[in-house]
C-alpha positions as CSV (number, residue, x, y, z in Angstrom):
1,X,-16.1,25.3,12.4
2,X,-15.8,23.8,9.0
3,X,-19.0,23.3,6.5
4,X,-20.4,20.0,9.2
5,X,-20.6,17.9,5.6
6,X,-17.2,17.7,4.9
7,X,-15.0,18.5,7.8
8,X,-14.5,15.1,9.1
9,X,-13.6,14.2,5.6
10,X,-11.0,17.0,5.5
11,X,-9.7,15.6,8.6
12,X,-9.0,12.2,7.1
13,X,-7.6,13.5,4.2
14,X,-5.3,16.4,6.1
15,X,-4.0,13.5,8.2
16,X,-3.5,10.9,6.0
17,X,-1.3,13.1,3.9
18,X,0.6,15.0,6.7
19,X,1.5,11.3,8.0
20,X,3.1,10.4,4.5
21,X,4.8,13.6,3.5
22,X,6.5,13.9,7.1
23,X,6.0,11.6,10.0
24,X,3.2,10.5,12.6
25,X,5.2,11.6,15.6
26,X,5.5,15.2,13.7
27,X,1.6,15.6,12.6
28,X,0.5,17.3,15.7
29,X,-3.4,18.5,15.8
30,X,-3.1,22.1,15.0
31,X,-1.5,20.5,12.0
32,X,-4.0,18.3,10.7
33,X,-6.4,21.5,11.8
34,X,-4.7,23.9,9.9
35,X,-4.5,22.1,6.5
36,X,-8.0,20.9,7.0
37,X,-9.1,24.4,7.9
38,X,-11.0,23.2,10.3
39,X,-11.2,24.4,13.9
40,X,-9.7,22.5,16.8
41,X,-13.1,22.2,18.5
42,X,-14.5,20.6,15.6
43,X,-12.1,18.1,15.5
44,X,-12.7,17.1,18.9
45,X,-16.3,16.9,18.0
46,X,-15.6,14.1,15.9
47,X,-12.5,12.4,17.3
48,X,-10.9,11.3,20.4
49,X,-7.4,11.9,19.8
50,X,-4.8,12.2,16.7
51,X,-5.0,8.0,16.9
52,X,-8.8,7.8,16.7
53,X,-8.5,10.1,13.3
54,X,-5.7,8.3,12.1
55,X,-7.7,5.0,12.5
56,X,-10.7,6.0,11.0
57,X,-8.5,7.7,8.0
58,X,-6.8,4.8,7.3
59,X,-10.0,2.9,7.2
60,X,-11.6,5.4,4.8
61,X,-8.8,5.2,2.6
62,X,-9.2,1.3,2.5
63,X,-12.4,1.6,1.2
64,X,-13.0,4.5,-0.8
65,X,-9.2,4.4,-2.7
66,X,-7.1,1.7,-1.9
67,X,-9.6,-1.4,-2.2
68,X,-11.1,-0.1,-5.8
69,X,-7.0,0.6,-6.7
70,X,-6.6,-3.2,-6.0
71,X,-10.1,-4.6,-6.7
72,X,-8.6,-3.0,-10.6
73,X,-5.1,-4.3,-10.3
74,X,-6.1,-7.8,-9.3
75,X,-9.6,-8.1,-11.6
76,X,-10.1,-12.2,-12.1
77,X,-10.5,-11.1,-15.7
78,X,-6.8,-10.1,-16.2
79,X,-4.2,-13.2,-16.2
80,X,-2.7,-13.5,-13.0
81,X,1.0,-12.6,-13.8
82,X,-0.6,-9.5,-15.3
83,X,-1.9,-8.7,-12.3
84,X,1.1,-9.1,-10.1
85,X,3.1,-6.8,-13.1
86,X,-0.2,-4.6,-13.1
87,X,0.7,-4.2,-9.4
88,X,4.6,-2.9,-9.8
89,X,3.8,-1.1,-12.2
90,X,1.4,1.2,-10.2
91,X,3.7,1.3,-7.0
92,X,6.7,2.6,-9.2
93,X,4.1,5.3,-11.0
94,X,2.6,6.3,-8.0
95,X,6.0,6.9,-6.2
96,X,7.4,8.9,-9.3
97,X,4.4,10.8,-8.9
98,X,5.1,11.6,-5.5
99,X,9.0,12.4,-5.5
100,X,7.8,15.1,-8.7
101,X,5.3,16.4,-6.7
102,X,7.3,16.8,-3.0
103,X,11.1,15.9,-3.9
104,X,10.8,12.7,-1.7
105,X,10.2,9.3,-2.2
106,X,7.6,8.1,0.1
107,X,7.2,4.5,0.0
108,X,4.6,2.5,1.3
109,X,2.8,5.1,3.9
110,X,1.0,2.0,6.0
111,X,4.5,0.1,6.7
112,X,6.4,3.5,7.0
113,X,3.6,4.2,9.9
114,X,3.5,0.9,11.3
115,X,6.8,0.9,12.0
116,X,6.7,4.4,13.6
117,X,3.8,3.7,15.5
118,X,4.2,-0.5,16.6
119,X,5.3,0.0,20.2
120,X,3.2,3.0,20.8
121,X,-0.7,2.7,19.7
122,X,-2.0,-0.7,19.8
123,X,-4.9,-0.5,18.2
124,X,-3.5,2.1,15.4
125,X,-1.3,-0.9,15.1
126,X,-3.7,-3.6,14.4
127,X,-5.8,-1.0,12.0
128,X,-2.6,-1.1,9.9
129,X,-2.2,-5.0,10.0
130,X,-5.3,-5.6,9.1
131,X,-5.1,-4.0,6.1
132,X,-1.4,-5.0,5.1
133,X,-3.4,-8.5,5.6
134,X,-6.3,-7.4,2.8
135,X,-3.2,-7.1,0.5
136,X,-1.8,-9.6,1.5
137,X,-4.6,-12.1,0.5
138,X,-5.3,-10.2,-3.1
139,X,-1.1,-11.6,-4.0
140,X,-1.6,-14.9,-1.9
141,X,-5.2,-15.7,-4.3
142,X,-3.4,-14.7,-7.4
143,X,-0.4,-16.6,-6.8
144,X,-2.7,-19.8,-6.3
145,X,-4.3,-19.4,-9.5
146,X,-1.1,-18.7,-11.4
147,X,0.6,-22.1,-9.7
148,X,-3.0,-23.8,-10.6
149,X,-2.4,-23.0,-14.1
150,X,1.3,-23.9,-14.4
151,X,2.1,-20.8,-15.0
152,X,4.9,-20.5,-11.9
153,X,6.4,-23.3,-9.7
154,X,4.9,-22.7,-6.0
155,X,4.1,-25.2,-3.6
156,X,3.0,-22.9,-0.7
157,X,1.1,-20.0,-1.9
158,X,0.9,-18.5,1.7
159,X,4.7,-18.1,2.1
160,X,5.7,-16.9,-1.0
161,X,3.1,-14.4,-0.7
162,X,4.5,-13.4,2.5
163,X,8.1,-13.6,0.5
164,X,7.0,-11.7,-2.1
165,X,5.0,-8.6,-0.3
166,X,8.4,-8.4,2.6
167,X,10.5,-8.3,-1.4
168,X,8.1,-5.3,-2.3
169,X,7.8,-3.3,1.2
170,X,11.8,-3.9,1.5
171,X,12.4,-2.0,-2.5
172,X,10.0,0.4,-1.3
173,X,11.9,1.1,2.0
174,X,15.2,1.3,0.4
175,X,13.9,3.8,-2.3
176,X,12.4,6.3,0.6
177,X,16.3,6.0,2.7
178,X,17.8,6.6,-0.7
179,X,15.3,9.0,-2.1
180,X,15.5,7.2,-5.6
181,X,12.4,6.3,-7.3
182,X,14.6,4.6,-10.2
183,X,15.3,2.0,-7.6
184,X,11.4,0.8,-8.5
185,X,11.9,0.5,-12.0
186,X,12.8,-3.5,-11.5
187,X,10.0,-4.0,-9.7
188,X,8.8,-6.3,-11.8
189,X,11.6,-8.1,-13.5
190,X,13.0,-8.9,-9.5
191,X,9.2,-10.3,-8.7
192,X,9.6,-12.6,-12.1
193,X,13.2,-14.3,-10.8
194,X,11.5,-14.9,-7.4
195,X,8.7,-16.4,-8.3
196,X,10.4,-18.1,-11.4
197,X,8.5,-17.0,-14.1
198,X,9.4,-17.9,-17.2
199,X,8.9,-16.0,-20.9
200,X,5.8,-16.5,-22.6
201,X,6.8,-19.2,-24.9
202,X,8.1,-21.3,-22.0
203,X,5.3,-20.5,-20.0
204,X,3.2,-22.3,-22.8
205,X,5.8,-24.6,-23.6
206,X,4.9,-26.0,-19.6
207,X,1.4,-26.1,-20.2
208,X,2.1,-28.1,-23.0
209,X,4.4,-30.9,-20.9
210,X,1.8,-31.0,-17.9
């Protein structure tokens, strides 16, 4: 068995990454085992199935990496289209990172699971919506104080959210199939023209006329 402190942790973080690099259907348990170096038996001590990890990985990775990522991204101190440009920015440097470190473009690992997974394991399916929802409400809250402040034209916050996170998880989709992380690079510059925002002297010169 694995030191008891941190074999569950190894776990989480052997599956998590197995899932990304390959595919959730491919990750079998003397996988996840194997990188973790942790015995089979212990891994039944502390989980049901490869699902029940995966869940409580995903979960783990919500709070201890992801959340603080985007607690940083979208800080109320930063202006609000800084945060969204904050936000592309990362997603194209984190998938460069990747593709130089394993040759692939990975894209966005909880949408590339989801889809794997939606008709197979409910509740591995919800734990992934859920947290494409926690997202989703960091872009919506940030779009609703950029409108507030004049700083884009949006009537419905909500939807053009939704609009703008499909825009994001469709870039990082066609980057993976393409294996191209240069396709990221206009992350940003594609997220202004939806949302219709202009250069900073306009910006201020619509503060001005309201």
């Amino acid at each position: 068995m694995g030191r008891t402190s941190d074999a569950r942790q190894r776990l989480m973080d052997a599956v998590l990454d197995l899932i990304w690099t390959g595919s959730y259907g491919a990750t079998t348990i003397d996988l996840i085992c194997d990188k973790a170096g942790v015995k089979k038996g212990s891994f039944y001590y502390y989980f049901e199935s490869k699902a029940d990890l995966t869940a409580a990985a995903l979960d783990d990775s919500w709070a201890k990496i992801y959340r603080p990522i985007m607690d940083d991204l979208y800080s109320p101190s930063k202006d609000p289209c800084q945060r969204l440009k904050d936000h592309a920015d990362y997603c194209y440097r984190e998938q460069l990172e990747k593709y130089q470190a394993c040759g692939h473009v990975l894209g966005c690992p909880l949408c590339t699971l989801g889809n794997e997974i939606s008709t197979l394991e409910d509740h591995l399916r919800e734990v992934v919506a859920n947290i494409l929802t926690l997202h989703h409400r960091y872009v919506e809250s940030t779009l609703r104080q950029a409108a507030s402040q004049g700083d884009i034209r949006c009537t419905n916050p909500t939807l053009t959210a939704k609009t703008l996170f499909l825009y994001w998880e469709g870039a990082l989709a066609e980057a993976r199939i393409k294996n191209n992380p240069d396709l990221l690079k206009n992350l940003w510059p594609s997220m202004q023209s939806l949302l219709g925002i202009a250069e900073p002297k306009a910006r201020k010169h619509v503060h001005q006329a309201a």
